[in-house]
C-alpha positions as a printed Julia matrix, in Angstrom:
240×3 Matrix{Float64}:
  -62.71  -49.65  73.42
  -64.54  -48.5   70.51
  -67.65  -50.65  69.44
  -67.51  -53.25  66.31
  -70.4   -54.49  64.73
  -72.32  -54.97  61.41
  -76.05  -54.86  61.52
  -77.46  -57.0   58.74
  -81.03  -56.61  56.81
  -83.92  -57.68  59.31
  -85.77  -60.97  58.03
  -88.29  -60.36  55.85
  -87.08  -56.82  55.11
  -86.58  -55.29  51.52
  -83.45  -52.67  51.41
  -84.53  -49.69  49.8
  -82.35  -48.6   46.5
  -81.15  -45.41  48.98
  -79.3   -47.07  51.11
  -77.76  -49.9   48.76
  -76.65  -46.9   47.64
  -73.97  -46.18  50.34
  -70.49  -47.13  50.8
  -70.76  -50.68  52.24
  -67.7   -49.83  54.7
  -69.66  -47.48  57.12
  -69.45  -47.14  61.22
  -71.23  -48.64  63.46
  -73.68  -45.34  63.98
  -73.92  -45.01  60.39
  -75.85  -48.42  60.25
  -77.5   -47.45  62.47
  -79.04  -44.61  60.72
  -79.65  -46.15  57.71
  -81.69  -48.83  59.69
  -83.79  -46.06  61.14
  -84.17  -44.64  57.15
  -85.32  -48.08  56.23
  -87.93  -48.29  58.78
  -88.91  -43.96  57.53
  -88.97  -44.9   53.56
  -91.11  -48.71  54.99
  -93.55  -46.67  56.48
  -93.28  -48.4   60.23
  -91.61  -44.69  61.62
  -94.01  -41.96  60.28
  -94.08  -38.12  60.59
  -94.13  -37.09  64.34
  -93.54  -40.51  66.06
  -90.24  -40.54  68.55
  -87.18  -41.91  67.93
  -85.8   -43.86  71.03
  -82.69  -44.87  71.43
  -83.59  -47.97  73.62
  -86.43  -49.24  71.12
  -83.35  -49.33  68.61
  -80.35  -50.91  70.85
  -82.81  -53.6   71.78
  -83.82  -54.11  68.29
  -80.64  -53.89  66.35
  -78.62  -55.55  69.71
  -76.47  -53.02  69.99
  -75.49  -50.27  73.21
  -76.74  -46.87  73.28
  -74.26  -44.95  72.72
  -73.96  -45.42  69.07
  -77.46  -45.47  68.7
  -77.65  -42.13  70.21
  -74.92  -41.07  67.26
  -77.01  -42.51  64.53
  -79.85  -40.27  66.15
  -77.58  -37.18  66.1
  -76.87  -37.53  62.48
  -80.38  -37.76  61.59
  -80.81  -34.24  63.51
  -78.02  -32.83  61.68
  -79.68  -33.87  58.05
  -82.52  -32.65  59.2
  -84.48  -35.82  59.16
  -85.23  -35.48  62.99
  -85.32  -33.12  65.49
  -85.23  -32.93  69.52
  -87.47  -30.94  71.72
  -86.2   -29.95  74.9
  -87.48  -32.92  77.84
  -89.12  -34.92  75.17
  -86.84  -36.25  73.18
  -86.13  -36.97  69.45
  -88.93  -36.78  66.74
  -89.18  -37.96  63.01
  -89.43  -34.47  61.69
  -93.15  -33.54  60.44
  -93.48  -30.86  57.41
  -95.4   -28.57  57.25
  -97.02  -27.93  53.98
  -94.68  -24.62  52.88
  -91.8   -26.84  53.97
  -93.15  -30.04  51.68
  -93.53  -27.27  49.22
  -90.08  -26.01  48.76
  -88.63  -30.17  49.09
  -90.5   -30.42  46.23
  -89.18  -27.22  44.29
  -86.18  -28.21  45.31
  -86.5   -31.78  43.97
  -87.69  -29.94  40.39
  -84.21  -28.06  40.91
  -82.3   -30.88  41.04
  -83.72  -32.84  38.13
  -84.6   -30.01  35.81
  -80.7   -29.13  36.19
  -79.98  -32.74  35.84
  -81.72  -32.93  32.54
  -80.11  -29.98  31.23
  -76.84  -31.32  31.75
  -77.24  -34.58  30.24
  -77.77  -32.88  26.8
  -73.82  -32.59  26.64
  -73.61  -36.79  26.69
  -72.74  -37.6   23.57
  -74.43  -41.65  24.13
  -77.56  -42.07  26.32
  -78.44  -45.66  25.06
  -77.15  -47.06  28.57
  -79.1   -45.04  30.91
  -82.14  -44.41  29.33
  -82.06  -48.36  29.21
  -82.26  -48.19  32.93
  -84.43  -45.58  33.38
  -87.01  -47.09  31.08
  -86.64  -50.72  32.92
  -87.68  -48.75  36.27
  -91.0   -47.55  34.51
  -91.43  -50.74  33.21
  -90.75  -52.08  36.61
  -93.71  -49.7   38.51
  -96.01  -51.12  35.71
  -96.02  -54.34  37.31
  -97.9   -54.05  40.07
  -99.55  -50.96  40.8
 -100.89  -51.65  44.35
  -97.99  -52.12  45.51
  -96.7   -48.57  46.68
  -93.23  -49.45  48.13
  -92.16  -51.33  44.7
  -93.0   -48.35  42.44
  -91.36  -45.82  45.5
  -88.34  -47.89  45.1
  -88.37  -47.68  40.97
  -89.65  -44.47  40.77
  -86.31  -43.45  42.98
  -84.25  -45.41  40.94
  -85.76  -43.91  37.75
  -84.78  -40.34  39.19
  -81.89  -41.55  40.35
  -80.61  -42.53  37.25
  -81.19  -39.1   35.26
  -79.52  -37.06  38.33
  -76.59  -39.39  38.44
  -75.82  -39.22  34.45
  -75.48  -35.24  34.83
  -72.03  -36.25  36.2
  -72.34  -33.45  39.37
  -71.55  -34.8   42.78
  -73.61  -32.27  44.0
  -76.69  -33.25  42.36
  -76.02  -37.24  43.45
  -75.3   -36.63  46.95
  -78.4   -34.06  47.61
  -81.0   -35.81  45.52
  -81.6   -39.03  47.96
  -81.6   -36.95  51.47
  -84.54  -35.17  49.33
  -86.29  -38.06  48.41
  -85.87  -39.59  52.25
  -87.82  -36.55  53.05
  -90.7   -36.62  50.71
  -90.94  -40.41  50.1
  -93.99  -40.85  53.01
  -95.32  -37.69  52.12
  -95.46  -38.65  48.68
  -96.83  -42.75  49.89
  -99.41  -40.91  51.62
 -100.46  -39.22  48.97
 -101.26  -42.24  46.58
 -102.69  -43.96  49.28
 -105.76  -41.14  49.7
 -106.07  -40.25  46.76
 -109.43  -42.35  45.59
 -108.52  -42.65  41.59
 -105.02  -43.67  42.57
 -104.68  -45.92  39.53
 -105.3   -43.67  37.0
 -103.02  -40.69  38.66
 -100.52  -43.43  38.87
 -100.41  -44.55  35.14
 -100.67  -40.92  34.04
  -97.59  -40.95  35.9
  -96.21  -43.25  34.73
  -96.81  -42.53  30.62
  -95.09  -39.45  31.64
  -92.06  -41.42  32.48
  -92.43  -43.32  29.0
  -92.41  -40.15  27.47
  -89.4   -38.41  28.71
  -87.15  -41.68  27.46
  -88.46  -41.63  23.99
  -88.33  -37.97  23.86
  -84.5   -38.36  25.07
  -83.81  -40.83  22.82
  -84.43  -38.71  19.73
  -82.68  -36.43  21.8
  -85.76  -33.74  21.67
  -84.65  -32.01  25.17
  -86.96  -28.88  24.94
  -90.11  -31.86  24.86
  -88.83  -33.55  27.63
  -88.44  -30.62  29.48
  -92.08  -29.9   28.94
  -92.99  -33.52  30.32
  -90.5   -32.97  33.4
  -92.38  -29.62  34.08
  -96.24  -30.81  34.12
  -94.75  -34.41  36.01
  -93.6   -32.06  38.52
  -96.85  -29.52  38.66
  -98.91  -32.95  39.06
  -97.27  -34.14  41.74
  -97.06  -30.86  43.91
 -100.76  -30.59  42.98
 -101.26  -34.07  44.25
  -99.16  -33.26  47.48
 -101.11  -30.03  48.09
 -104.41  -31.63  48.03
 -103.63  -34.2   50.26
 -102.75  -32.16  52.98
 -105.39  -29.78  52.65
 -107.95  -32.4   52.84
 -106.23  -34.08  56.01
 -106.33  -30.71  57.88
């Protein structure tokens, strides 16, 4: 007999935008995965730490068996990996790897943007995407709010190119880079002012879509994204 069960949202816990995301009708294992994700893009499960199936069946009161699932379909996206005797480890980039989920997160969003230039109306979600920067704003010590809104702020822009593609790649991207990127912040010891240059960047690629100046917000999109890679490199040259 198959196993039944809905796992619902730890006390205490804050579900990030990724997974509210998802098709609330999902199996058993699949809940199980995204409860592992939560605890990756929280920060509890880091880069290199194992993933054991018994720490999670105890936790999330559930047998093994689909918790071994969950961890097979966090090998399979490439979020984990299993060496032989071991077991199964959060996967830990190196930097040409962090690299190229970065280039590949340009990809995605640069193509987004040049898509959205054929909407005729983007009152609704530059809306959104402006109440996301206005959102990080807030508080700016408090990483895991502005991950969540600076996701969401993506999120929108990739989602209003209308490409299936684009949606469903863009968040196993940002799963990936999402610590690496935390990290990153964390270190970096004028973390307030990279932040809010950031963040005016964000600003500025609304207003310049709202007069509907694409080439300047291209321009924006291109040093926000040599900033950040910048940012990522020097991290993890330092921590070498």
């Amino acid at each position: 007999m198959s196993e039944e069960k809905t796992i619902t949202a730890r006390e205490g816990k804050i579900k990030h935008p990724i997974l509210m995301e998802q098709n609330q009708y999902i199996s058993l294992p699949g809940q199980i995965k995204n409860s592992i994700l939560e605890d990756i893009l929280n920060g509890e499960l880091k880069p290199g730490e194992k993933i054991t199936e018994e720490v999670y069946a105890k936790k999330l009161k559930v047998s093994r068996a689909p918790v071994r699932e969950a961890i097979l379909m966090l090998i399979t996206e490439g979020v984990a990996h299993k060496i032989e005797n071991r077991g199964t480890f959060l996967y830990e980039h190196n930097l040409e790897e962090i690299l190229d989920l970065y280039a590949f997160k340009r990809y995605i969003e640069m193509r987004a943007l040049e898509k959205v230039e054929d909407n005729e109306d983007l009152t609704e979600i530059l809306d959104k995407m402006e109440y996301h920067a206005q959102q990080m704003v807030i508080d700016l010590d408090d990483l895991n709010h502005i991950s969540q809104h600076n996701y969401l702020y993506h999120f929108e822009l990739v989602k209003a190119a209308n490409s299936r593609v684009l949606t469903n790649m863009y968040p196993s991207y940002y799963v990936s880079i999402n610590f690496i990127q935390h990290e990153s912040y964390m270190k970096h010891q004028s973390r307030e002012k990279v932040l809010r240059k950031a963040l005016d960047q964000h600003f500025s690629i609304v207003e310049h879509l709202r007069n509907r100046n694409f080439d300047r917000a291209k321009k924006v999109f291109i040093q926000h994204h040599k900033e950040a890679t910048e940012l990522i490199f020097n991290n993890y040259v330092n921590n070498m």
